[in-house]
Every structure is written in structure tokens, then in C-alpha cells.
C-alpha positions as CSV (number, residue, x, y, z in Angstrom):
1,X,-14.2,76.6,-54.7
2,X,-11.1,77.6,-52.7
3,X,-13.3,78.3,-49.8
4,X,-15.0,75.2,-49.8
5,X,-11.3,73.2,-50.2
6,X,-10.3,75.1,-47.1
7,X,-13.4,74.5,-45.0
8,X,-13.4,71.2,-45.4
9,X,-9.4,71.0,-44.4
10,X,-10.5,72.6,-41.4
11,X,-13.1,70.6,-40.1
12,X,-11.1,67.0,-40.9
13,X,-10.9,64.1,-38.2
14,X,-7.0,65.2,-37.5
15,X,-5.1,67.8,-37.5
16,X,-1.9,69.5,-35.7
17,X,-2.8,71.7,-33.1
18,X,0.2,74.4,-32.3
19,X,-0.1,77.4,-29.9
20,X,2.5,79.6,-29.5
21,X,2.4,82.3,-26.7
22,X,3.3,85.8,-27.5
23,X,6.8,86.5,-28.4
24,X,8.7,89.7,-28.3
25,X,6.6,92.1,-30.2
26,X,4.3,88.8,-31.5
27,X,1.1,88.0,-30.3
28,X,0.2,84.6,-29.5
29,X,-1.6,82.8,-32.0
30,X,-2.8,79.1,-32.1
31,X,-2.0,77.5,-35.3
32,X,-3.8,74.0,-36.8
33,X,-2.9,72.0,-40.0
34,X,-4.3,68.5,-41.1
35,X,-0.6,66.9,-41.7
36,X,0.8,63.5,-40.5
37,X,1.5,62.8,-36.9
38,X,5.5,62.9,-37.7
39,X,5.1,65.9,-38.9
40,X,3.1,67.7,-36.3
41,X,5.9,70.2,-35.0
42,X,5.7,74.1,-35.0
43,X,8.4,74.2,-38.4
44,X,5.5,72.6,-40.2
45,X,2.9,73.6,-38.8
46,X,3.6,77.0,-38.0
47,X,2.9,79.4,-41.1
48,X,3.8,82.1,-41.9
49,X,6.5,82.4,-39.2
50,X,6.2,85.0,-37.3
51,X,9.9,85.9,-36.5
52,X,12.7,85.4,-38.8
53,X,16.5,84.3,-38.2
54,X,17.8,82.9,-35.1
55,X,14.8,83.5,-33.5
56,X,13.0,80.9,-35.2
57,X,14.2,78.2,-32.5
58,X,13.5,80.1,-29.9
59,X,10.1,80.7,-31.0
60,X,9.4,77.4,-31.5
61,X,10.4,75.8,-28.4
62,X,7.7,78.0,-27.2
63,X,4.8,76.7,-29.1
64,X,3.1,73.6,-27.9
65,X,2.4,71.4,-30.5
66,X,-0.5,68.6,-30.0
67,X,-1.9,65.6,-32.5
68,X,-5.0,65.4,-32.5
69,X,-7.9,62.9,-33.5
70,X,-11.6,62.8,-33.8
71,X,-13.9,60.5,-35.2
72,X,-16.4,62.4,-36.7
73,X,-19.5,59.2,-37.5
74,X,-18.9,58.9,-33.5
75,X,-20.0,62.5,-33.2
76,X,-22.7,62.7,-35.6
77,X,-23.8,58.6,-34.7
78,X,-24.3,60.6,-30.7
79,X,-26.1,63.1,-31.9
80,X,-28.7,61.4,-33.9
81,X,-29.3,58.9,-31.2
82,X,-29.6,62.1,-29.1
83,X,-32.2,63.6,-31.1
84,X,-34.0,60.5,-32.0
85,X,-34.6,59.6,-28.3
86,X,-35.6,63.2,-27.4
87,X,-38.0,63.2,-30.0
88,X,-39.2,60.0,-28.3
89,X,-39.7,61.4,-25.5
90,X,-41.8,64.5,-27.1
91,X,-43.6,62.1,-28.7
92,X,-44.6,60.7,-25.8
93,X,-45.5,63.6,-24.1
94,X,-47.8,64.5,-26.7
95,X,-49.4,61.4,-26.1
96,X,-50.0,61.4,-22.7
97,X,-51.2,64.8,-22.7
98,X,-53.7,64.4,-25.7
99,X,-54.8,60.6,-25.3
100,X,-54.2,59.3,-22.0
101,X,-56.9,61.4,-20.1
102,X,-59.6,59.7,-22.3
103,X,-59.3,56.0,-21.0
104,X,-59.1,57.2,-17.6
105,X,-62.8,58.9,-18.1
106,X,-63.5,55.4,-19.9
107,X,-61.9,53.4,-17.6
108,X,-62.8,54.4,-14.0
109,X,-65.3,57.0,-15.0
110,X,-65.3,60.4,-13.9
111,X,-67.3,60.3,-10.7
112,X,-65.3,57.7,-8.9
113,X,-62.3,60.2,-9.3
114,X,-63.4,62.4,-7.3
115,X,-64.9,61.0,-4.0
116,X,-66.5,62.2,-0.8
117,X,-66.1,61.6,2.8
118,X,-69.0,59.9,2.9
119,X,-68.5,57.3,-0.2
120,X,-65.7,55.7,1.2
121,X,-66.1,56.1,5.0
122,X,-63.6,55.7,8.2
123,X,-63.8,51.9,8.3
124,X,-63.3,51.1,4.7
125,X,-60.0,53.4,2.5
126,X,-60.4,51.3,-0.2
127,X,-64.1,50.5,-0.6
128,X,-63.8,50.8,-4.9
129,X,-60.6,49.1,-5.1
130,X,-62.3,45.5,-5.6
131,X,-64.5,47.0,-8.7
132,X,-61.3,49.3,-10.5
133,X,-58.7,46.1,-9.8
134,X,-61.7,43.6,-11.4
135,X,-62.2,46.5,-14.3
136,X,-58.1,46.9,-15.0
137,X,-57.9,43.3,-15.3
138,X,-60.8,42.8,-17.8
139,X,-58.6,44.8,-20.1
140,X,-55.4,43.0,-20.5
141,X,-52.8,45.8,-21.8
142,X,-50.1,47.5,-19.7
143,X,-51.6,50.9,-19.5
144,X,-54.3,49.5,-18.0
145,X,-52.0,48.2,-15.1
146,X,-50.3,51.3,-14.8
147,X,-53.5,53.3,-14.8
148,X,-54.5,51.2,-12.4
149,X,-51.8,51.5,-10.0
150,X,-51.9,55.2,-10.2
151,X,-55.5,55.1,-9.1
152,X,-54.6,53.1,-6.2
153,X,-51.8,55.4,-5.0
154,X,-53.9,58.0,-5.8
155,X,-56.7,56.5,-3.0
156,X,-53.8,55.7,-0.6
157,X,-53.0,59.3,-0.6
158,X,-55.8,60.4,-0.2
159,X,-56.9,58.7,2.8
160,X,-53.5,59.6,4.2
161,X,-53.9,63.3,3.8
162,X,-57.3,62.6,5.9
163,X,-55.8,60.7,8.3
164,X,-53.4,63.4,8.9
165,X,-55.2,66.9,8.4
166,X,-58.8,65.8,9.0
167,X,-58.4,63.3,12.1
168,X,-54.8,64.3,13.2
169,X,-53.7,60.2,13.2
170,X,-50.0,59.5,11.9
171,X,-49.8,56.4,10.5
172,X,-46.9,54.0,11.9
């Protein structure tokens, strides 16, 4: 029970912050005590003293002595936002790994994916864009849209990579 009581003394929201730098044959030390802001100098906080006598004043116009606040619910409210949004993310992640390959299959179907030469020819890029824009608006939900739109950059880079490597041509 006594450790518990001096656990929870140390991890308060305040506390008095002292450090002292070594002293004669003393080491330095850095002393902390949950007491009131007026009181928050090293004769208070300071215990046991370390030197004795005269050389009490001495030693403490050494030590630094430092009020300090924390709000702990600010802290742990950080952290569980943190976390929450992080598992958000995962969560997400886990869904576009496991679920978002299947309307794409559904959607634009497998063999218009992957695409010859020959399908879409020199004189027309984009010869499926008319039937996967008329498809993605059929279905009126925002991942259709975005699926969409990737497909489309997807075809745009792909013609530009054969405009470049294949036919040498740099677009202006």
C-alpha cells in the first residue's frame, strides 16, 4: 500500500522539479515533490539534504528549482485519438487489400485490364473509356468514381509510356 501511495505521488499533474549539481564531495541529484507552487524551493523540496550547516545556502542557491504542470486527460485524450485513427487507417488497409480487388474484376472485368497494342491502336488512347465512364456511372457510389478515375490514369499512363519507349514521341 505504501508503494502504491508513492507511485501515484509521483505520477501527479504537478510537482516541484529541483536539480542540484554536484557539490563538494555530493553528487548531483534531481529532486521532485508534488507541493504548492509557493512552496516549490530546494528547502522544501530538497530531502534529505545532502550537506549540513552553513553549507545548506550555498547548496541551495545551486539547485534549480522549476513548477511544473501537466494535464494528464490532455495526454491520455491524444493518445486515444492517436490510436483510434491509426486503427482507422489499419482498418482500412485491410479493406482495400482484401475487398477492393473484387469490384474491380466486377466492375471493368479482367481482360480489359490488361490490353494490347492492337486493342486500342495509335489513333485512338482511349478507345474503352466511353464503355468504363458509361459503366462507373450506372453504379452511383464513390468508389465507383474513384475506381474509375484510377482506371483512366491508369490508360493515360500507359499510352504515355508507349509514346515514349515504343515510338520515341515526348508529349508537349
Amino acid at each position: 500500500v505504501l508503494l502504491l501511495a508513492q507511485l501515484s505521488d509521483k505520477f501527479k499533474d504537478v510537482r516541484c522539479k529541483c536539480i542540484c549539481p554536484p557539490y563538494k564531495e555530493n553528487s548531483g541529484h534531481i529532486y521532485n515533490k508534488n507541493i504548492s507552487q509557493k512552496e516549490c524551493d530546494c528547502l522544501h523540496v530538497v530531502e534529505p539534504m545532502p550537506v549540513q550547516g552553513p553549507d545548506v545556502e550555498a547548496y541551495c542557491l545551486l539547485c534549480e528549482c522549476k513548477y511544473e504542470e501537466r494535464s494528464s486527460v490532455t495526454i491520455k485524450v491524444t493518445i486515444i485519438i492517436s490510436l483510434s485513427i491509426l486503427g482507422l487507417l489499419l482498418l482500412y488497409m485491410v479493406y482495400l487489400t482484401l475487398v477492393e480487388p473484387t469490384p474491380k474484376r466486377c466492375l471493368f472485368g479482367h481482360s480489359q485490364l490488361i490490353q494490347s497494342d492492337d486493342d486500342i491502336g495509335d489513333h485512338q488512347p482511349f478507345a474503352n473509356e466511353h464503355h468504363v465512364l458509361a459503366r462507373s456511372r450506372s453504379r452511383a457510389n464513390v468508389l465507383s468514381k474513384v475506381e474509375y478515375a484510377q482506371q483512366r490514369w491508369k490508360l493515360q499512363v500507359q499510352e504515355q509510356r508507349k509514346s515514349v519507349f515504343d515510338r520515341h514521341v515526348v508529349l508537349s
